[in-house]
PDB file of N, H, CA, C and O in Angstrom:
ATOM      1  N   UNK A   1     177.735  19.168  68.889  1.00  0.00           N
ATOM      2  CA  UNK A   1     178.077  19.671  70.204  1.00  0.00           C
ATOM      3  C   UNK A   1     177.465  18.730  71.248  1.00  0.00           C
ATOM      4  O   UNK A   1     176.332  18.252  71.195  1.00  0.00           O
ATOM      5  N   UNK A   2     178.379  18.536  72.201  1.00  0.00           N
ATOM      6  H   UNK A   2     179.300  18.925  72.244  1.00  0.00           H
ATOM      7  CA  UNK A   2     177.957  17.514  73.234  1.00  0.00           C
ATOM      8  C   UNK A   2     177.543  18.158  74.785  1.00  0.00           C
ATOM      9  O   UNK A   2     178.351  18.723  75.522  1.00  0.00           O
ATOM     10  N   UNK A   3     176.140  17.942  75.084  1.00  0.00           N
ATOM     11  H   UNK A   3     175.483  17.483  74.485  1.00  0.00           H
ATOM     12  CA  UNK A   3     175.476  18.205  76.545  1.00  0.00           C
ATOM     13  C   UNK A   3     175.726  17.364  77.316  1.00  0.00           C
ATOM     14  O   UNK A   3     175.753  16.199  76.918  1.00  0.00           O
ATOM     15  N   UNK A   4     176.048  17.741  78.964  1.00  0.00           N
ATOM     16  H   UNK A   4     176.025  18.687  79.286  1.00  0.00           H
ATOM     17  CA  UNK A   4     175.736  17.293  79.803  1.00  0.00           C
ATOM     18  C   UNK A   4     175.284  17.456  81.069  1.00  0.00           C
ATOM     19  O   UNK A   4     175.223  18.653  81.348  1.00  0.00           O
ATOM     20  N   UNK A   5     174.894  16.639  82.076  1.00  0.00           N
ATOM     21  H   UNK A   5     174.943  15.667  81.849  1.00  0.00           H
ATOM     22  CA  UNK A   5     173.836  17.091  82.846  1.00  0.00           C
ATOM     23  C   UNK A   5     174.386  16.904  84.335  1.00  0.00           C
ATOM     24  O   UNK A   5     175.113  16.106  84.927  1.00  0.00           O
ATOM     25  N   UNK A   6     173.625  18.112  84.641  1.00  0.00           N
ATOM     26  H   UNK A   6     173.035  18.760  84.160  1.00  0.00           H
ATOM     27  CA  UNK A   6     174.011  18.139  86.338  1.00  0.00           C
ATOM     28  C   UNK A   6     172.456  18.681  87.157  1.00  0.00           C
ATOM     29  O   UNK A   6     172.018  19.788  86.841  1.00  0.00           O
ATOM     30  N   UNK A   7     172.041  18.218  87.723  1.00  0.00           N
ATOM     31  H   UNK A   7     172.397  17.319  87.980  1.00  0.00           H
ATOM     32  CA  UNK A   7     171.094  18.863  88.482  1.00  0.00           C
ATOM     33  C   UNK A   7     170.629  20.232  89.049  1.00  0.00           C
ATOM     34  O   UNK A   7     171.423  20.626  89.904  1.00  0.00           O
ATOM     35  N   UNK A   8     169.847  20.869  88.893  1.00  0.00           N
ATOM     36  H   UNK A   8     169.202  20.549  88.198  1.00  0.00           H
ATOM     37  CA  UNK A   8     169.934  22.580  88.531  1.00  0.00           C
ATOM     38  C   UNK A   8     170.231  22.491  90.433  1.00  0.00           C
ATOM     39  O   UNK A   8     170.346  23.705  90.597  1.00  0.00           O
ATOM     40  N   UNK A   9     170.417  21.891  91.874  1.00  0.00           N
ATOM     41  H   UNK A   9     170.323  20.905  91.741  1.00  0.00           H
ATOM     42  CA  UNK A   9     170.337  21.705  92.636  1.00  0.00           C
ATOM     43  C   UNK A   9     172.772  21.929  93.249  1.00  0.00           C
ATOM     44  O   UNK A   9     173.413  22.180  94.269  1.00  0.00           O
ATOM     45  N   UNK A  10     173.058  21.618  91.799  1.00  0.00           N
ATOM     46  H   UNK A  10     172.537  21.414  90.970  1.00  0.00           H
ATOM     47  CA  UNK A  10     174.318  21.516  91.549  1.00  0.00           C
ATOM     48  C   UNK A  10     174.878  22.838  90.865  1.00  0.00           C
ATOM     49  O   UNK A  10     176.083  23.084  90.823  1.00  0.00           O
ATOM     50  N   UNK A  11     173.891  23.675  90.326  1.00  0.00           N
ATOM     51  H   UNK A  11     172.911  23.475  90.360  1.00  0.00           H
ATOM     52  CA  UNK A  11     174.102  25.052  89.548  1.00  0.00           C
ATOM     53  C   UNK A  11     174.108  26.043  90.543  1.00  0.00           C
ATOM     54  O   UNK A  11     173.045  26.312  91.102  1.00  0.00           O
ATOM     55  N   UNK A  12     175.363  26.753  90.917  1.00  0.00           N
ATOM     56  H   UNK A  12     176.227  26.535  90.463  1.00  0.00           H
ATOM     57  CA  UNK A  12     175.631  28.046  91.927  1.00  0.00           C
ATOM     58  C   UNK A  12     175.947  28.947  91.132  1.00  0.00           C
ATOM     59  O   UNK A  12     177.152  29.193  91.075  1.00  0.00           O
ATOM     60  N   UNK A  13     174.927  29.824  90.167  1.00  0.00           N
ATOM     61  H   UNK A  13     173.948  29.623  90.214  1.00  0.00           H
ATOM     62  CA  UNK A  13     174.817  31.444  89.570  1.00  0.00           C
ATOM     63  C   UNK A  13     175.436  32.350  90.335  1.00  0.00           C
ATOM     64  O   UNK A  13     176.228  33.104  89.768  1.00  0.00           O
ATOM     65  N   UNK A  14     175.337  32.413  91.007  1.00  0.00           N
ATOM     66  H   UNK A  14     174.694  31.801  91.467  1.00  0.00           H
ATOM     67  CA  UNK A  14     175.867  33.385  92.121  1.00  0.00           C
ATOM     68  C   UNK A  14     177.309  33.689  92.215  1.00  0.00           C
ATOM     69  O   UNK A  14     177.814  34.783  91.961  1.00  0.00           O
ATOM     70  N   UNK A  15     178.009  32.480  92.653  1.00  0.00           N
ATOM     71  H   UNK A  15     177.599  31.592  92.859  1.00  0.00           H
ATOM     72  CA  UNK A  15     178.895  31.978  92.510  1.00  0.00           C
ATOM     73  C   UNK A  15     179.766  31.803  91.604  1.00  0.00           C
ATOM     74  O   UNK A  15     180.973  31.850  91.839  1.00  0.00           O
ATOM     75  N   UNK A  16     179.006  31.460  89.854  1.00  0.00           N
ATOM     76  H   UNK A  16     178.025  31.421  89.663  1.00  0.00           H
ATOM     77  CA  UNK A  16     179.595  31.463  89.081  1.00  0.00           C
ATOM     78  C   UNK A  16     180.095  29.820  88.596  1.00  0.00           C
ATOM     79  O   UNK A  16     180.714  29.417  87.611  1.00  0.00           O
ATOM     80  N   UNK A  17     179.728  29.386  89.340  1.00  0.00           N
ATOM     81  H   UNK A  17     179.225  29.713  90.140  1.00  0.00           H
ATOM     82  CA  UNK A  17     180.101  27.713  89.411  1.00  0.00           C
ATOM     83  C   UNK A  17     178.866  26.484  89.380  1.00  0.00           C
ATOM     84  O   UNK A  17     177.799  26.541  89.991  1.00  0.00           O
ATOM     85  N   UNK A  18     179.234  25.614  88.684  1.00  0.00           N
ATOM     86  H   UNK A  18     180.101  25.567  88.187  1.00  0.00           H
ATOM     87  CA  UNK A  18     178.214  23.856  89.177  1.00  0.00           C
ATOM     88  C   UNK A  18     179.665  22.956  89.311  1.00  0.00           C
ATOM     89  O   UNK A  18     180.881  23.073  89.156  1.00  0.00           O
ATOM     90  N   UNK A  19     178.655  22.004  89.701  1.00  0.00           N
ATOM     91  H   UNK A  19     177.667  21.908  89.827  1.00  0.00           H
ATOM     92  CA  UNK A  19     179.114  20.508  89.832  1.00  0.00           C
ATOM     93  C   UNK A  19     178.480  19.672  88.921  1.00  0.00           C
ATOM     94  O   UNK A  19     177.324  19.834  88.529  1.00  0.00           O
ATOM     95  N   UNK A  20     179.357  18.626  88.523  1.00  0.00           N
ATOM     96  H   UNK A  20     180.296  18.495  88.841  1.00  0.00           H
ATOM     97  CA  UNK A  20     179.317  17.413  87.876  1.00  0.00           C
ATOM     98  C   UNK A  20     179.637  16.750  89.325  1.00  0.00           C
ATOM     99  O   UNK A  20     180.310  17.245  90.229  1.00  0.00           O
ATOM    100  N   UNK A  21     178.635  14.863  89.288  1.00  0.00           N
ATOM    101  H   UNK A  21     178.088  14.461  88.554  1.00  0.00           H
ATOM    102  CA  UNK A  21     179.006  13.727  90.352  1.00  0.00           C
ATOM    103  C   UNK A  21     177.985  12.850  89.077  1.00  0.00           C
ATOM    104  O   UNK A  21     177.231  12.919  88.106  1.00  0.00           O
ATOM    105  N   UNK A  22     178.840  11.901  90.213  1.00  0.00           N
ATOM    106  H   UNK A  22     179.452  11.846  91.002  1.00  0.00           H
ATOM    107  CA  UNK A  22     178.457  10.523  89.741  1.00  0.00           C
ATOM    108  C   UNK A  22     178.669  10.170  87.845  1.00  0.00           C
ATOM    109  O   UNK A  22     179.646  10.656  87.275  1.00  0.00           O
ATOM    110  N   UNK A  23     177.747   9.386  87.134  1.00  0.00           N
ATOM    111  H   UNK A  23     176.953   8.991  87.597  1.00  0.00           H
ATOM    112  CA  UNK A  23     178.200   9.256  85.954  1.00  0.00           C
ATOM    113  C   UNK A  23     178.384   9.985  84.821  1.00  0.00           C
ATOM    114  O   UNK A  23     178.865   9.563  83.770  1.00  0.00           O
ATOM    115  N   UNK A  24     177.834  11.536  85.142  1.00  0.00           N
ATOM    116  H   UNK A  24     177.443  11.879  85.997  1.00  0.00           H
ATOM    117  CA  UNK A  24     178.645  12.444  84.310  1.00  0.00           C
ATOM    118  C   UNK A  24     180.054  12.999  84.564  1.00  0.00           C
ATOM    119  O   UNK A  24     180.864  13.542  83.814  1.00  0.00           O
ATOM    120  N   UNK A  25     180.077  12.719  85.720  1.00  0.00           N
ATOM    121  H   UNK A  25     179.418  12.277  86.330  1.00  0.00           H
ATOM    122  CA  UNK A  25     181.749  13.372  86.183  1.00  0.00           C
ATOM    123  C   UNK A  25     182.384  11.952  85.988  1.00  0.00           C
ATOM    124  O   UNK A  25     183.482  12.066  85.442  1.00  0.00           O
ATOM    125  N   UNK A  26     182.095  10.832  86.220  1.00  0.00           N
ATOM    126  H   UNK A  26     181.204  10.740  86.663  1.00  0.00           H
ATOM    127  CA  UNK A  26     182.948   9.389  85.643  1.00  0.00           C
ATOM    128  C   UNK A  26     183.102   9.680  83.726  1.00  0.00           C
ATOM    129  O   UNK A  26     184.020   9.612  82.908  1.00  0.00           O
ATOM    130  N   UNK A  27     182.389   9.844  83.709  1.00  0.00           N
ATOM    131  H   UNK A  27     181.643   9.899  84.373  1.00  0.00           H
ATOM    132  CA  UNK A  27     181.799  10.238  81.698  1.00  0.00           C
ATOM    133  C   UNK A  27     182.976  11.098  81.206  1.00  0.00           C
ATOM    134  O   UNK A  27     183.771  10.763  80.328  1.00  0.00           O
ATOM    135  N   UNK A  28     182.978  12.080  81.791  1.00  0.00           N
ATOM    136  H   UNK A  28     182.333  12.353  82.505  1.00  0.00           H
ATOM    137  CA  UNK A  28     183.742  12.950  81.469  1.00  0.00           C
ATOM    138  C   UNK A  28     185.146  13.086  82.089  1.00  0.00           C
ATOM    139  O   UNK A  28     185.907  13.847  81.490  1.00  0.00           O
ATOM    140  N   UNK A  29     185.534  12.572  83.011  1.00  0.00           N
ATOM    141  H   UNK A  29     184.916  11.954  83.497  1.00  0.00           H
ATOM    142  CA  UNK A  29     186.969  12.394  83.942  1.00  0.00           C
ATOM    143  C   UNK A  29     187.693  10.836  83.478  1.00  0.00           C
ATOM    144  O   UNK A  29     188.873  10.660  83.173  1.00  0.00           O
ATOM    145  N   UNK A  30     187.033  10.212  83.512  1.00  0.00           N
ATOM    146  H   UNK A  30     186.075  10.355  83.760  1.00  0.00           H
ATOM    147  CA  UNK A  30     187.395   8.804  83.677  1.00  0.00           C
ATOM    148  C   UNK A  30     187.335   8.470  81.759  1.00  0.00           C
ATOM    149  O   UNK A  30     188.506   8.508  81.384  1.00  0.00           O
ATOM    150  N   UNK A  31     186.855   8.321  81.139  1.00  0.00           N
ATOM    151  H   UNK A  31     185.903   8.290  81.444  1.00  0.00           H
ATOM    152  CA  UNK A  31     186.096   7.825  79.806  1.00  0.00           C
ATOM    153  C   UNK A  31     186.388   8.605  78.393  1.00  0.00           C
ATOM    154  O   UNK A  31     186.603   8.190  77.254  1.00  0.00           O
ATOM    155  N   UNK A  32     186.289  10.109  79.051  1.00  0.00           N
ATOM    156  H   UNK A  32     186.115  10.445  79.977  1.00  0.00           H
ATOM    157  CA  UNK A  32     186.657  11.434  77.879  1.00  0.00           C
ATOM    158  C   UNK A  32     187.889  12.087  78.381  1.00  0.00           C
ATOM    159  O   UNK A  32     188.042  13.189  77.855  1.00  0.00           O
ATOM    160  N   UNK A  33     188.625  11.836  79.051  1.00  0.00           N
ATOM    161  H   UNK A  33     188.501  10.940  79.479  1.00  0.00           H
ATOM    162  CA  UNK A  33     189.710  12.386  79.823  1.00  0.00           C
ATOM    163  C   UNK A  33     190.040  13.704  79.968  1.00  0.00           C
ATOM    164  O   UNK A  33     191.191  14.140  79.930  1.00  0.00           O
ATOM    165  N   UNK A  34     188.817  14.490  80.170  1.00  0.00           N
ATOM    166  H   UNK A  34     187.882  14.136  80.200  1.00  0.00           H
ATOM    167  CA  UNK A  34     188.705  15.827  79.854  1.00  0.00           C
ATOM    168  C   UNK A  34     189.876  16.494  81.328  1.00  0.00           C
ATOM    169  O   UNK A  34     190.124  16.106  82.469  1.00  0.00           O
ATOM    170  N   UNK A  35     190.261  17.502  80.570  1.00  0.00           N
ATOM    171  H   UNK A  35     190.060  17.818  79.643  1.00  0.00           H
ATOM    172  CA  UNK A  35     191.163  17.935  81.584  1.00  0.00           C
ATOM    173  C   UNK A  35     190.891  19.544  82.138  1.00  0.00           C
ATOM    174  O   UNK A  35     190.071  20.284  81.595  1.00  0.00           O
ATOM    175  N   UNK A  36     191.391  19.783  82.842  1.00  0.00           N
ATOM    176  H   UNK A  36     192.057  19.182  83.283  1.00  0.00           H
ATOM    177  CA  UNK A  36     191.216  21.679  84.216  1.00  0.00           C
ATOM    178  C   UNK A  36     191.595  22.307  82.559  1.00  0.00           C
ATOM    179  O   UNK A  36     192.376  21.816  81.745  1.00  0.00           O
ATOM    180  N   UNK A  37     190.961  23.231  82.457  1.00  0.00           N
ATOM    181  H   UNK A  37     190.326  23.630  83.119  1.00  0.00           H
ATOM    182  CA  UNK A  37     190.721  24.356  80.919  1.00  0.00           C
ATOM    183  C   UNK A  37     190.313  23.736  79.936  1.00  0.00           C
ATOM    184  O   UNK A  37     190.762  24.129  78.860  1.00  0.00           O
ATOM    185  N   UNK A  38     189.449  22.699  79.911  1.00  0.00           N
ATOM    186  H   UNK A  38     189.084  22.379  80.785  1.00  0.00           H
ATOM    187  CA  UNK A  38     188.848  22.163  78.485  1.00  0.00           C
ATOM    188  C   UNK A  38     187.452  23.078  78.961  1.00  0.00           C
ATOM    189  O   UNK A  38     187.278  23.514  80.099  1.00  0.00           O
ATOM    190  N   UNK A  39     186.281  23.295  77.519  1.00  0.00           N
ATOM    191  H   UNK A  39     186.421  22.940  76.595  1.00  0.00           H
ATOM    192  CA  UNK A  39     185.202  23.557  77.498  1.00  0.00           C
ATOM    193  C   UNK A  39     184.294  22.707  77.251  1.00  0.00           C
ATOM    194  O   UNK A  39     184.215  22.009  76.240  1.00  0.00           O
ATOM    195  N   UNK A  40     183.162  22.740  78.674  1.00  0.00           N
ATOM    196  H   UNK A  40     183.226  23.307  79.496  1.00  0.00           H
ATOM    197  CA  UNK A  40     182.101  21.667  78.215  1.00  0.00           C
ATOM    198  C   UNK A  40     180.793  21.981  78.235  1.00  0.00           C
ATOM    199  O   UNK A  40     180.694  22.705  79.225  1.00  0.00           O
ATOM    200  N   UNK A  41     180.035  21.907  77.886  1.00  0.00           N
ATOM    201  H   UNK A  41     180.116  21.318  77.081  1.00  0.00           H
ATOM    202  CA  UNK A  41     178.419  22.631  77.735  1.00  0.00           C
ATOM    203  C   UNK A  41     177.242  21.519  78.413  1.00  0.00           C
ATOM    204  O   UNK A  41     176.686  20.513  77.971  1.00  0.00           O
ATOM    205  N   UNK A  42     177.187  22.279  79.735  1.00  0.00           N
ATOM    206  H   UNK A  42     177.639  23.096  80.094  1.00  0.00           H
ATOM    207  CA  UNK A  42     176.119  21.574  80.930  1.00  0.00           C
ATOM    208  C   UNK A  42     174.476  22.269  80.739  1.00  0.00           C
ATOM    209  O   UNK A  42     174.064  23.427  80.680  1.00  0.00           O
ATOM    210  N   UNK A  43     173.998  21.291  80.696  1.00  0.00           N
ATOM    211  H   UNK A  43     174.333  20.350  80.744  1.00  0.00           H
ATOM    212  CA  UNK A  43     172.238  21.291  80.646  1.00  0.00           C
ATOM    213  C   UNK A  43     171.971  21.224  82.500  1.00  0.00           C
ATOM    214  O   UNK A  43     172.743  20.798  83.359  1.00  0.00           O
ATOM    215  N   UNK A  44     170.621  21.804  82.649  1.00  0.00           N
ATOM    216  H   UNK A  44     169.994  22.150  81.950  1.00  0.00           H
ATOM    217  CA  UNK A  44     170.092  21.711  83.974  1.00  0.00           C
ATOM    218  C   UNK A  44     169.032  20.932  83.920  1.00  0.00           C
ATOM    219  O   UNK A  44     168.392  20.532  84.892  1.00  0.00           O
ATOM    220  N   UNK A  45     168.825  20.700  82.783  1.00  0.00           N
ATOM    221  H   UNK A  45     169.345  21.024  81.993  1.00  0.00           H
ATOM    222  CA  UNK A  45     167.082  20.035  82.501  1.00  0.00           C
ATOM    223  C   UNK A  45     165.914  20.835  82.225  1.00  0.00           C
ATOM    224  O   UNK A  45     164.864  20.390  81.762  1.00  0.00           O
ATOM    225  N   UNK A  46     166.187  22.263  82.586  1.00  0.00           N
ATOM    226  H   UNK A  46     167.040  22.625  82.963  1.00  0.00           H
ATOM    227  CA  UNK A  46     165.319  23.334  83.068  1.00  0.00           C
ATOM    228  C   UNK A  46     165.290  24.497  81.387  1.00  0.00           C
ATOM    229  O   UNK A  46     164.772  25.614  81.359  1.00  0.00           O
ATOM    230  N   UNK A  47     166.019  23.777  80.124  1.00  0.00           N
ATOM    231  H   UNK A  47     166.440  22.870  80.146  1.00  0.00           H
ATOM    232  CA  UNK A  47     166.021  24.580  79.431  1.00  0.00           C
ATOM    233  C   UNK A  47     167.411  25.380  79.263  1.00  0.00           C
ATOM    234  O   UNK A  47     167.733  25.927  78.208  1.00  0.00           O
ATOM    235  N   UNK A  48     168.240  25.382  80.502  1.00  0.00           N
ATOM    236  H   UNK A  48     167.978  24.938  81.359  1.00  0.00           H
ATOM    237  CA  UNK A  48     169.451  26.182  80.494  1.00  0.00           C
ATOM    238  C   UNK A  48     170.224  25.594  80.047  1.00  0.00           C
ATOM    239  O   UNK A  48     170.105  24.378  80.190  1.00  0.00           O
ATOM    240  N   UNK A  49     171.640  26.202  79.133  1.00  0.00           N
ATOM    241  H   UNK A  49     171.737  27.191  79.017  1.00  0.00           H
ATOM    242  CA  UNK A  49     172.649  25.471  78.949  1.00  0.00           C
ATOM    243  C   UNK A  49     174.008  26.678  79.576  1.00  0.00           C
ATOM    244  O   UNK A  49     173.839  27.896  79.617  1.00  0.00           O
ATOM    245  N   UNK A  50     174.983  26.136  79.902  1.00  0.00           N
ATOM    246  H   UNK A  50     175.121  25.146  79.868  1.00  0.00           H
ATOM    247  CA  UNK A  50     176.010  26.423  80.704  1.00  0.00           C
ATOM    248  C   UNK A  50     177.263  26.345  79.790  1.00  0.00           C
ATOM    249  O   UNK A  50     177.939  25.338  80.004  1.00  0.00           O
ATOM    250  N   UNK A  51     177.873  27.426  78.524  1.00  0.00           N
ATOM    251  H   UNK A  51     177.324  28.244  78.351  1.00  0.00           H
ATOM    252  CA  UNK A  51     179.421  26.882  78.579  1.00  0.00           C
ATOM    253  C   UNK A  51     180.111  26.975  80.075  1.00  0.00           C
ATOM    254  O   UNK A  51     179.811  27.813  80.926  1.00  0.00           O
ATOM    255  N   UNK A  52     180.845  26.202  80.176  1.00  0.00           N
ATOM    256  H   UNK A  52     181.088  25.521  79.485  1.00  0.00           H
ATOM    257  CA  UNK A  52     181.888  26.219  81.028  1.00  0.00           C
ATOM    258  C   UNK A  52     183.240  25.736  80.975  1.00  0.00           C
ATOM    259  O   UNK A  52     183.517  24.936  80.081  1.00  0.00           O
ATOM    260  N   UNK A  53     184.119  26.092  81.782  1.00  0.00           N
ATOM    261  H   UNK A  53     183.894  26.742  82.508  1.00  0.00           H
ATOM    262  CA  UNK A  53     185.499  25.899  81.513  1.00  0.00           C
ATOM    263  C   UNK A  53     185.963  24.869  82.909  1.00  0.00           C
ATOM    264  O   UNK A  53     185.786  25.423  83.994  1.00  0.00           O
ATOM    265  N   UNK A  54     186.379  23.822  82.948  1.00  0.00           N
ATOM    266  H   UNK A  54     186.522  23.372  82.067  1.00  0.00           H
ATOM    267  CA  UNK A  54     186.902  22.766  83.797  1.00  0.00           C
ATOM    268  C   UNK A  54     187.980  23.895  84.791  1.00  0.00           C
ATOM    269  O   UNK A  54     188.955  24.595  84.519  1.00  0.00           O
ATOM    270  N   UNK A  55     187.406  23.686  85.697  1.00  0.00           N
ATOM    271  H   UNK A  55     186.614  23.117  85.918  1.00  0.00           H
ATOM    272  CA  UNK A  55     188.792  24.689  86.885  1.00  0.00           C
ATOM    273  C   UNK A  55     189.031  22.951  87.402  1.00  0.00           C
ATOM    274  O   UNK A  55     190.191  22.539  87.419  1.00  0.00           O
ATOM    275  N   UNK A  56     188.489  22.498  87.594  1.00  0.00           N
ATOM    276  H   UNK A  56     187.547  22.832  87.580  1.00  0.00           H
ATOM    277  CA  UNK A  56     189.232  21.450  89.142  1.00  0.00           C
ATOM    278  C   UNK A  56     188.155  19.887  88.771  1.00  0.00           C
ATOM    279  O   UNK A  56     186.973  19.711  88.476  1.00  0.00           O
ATOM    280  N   UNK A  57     189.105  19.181  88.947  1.00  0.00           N
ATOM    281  H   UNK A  57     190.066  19.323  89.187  1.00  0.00           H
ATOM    282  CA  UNK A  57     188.423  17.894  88.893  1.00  0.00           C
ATOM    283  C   UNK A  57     189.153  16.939  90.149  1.00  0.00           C
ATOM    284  O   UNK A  57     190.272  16.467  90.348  1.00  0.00           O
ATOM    285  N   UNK A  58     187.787  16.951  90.885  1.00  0.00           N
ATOM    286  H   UNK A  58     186.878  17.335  90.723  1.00  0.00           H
ATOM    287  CA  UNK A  58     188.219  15.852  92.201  1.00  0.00           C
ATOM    288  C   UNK A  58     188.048  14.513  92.060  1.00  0.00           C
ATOM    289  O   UNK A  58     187.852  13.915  91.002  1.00  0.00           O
ATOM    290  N   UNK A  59     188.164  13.839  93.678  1.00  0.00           N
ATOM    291  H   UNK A  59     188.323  14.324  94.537  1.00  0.00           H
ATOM    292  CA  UNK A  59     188.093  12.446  93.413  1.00  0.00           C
ATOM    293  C   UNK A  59     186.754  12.019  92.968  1.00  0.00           C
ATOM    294  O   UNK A  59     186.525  10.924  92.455  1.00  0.00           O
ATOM    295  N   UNK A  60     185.791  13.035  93.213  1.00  0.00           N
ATOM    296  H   UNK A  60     185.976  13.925  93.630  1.00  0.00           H
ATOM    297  CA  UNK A  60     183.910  12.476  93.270  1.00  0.00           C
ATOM    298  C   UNK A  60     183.441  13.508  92.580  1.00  0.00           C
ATOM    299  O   UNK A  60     182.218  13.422  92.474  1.00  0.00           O
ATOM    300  N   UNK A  61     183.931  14.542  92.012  1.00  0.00           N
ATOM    301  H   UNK A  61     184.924  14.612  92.098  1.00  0.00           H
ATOM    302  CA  UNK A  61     183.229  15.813  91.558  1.00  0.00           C
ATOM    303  C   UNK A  61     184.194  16.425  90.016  1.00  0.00           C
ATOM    304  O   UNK A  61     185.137  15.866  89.455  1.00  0.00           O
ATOM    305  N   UNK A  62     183.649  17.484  89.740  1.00  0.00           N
ATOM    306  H   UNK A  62     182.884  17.938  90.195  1.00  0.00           H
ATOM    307  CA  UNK A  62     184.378  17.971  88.827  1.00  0.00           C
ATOM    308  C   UNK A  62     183.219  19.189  88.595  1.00  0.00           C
ATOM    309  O   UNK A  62     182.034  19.224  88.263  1.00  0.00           O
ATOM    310  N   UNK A  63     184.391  20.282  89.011  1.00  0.00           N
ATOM    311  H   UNK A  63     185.354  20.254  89.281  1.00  0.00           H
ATOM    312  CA  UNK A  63     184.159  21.776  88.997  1.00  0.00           C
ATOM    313  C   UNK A  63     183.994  22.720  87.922  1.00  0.00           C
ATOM    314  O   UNK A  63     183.813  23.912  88.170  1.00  0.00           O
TER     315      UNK A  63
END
């Protein structure tokens, strides 16, 4: 199983949502061609891990 990382600063609980930028959202958009309804499993650094489901991938981000 493959982690990746977003800054717990990028993690909105509340909300229900993070962000991917910079070379994990290139990593994963650009490289793994992951597409809106694939599942990917985000680390915060903090111990947490995140399944999540791709809603939206922008020009600089991925939701």
């Amino acid at each position: 199983m493959e982690y990746y990382y977003t800054p717990s600063e990028n993690v909105f609980e509340s909300e229900n949502k993070l962000y991917l930028r910079d070379f994990e959202f290139k990593h994963l958009a650009k490289v793994l061609r992951k597409k809106t309804g694939d599942i990917v499993f985000i680390t915060d650094g903090n111990k947490n891990i995140y399944q999540c489901v791709i809603t939206e991938i922008g020009k600089m981000k991925l939701l």
